[in-house]
C-alpha positions, 0 to 999 in steps of 0.5 A, a space after each residue: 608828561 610823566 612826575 617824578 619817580 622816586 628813587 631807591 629800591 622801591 621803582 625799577 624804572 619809570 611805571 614800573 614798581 617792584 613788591 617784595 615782601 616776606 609772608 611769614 614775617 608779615 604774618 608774625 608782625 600782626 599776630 604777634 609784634 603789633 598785638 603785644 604791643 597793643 595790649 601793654 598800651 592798652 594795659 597802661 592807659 587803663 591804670 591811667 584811667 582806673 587812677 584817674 577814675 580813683 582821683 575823681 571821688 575826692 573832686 568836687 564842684 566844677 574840678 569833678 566836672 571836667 574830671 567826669 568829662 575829661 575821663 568820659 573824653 579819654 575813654 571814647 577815643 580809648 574805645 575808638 583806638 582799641 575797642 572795648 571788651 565787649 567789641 574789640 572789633 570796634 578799635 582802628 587798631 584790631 582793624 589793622 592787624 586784622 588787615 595785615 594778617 589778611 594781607 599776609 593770608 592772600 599773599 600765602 594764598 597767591 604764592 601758592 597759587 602761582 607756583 602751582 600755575 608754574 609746577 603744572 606749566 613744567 609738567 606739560 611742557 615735559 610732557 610736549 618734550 618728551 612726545 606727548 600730548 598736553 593732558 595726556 598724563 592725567 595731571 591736568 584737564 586735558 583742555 590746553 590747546 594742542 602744539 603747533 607741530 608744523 607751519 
């Protein structure tokens, strides 16, 4: 028994997905759109924090309390989102733009590597049309079994 599939441009046909995705603006996307924007909600939460730590001085009693805990409160989640200067690994949101250039990084990877399969499939094929061996040009290891020339 099969679920539903969805419906669009995502699935071809019932178990079978179609990926398509473009490297170079993948690697853009976490390099630079994800990043700026990161750092200006960075920017902004720390003048929110250097007004609230300013406000802080003038509280007393149980008012500067919940100050002194809603600041430390704000700042661990700060610390657990974007890291801390010391460790900006630390923040989830490094961790996924490190994850999406990674990403960008191992698809380019895997580009190349297919289309160097598919550039050498071609030569020895050209190679076998035009009488030769496979392997006998120099350009690949020799080790490919040899075509069936009778039945």
């Amino acid at each position: 028994m099969t679920g539903p599939v969805p419906d669009g441009h995502t699935y071809i046909d019932s178990g079978v997905g179609r990926v398509s995705m473009r490297v170079g603006e993948l690697h853009m996307l976490a390099a630079h759109t994800i990043k700026d924007k990161m750092d200006a909600l960075g920017d902004a939460l720390n003048k929110i924090v250097d007004a609230m730590a300013s406000l802080q001085i003038s509280w007393s009693g149980d008012a500067q309390q919940e100050a002194q805990q809603l600041l430390d409160h704000w700042t661990q989640v700060s610390n657990s989102i974007f890291g801390t200067t010391e460790d900006p690994e630390r923040g989830v949101l490094n961790r996924i733009v490190e994850s999406v250039r990674t990403a960008a990084y191992t698809y380019n990877q895997t580009e190349v590597v297919v289309q160097q399969s598919w550039t050498k499939l071609h030569d020895e094929l050209m190679t076998i049309l035009a009488g030769g061996t496979p392997g006998s040009d120099g350009g690949s290891s020799g080790d490919l079994t040899p075509p069936i020339v009778e039945v």
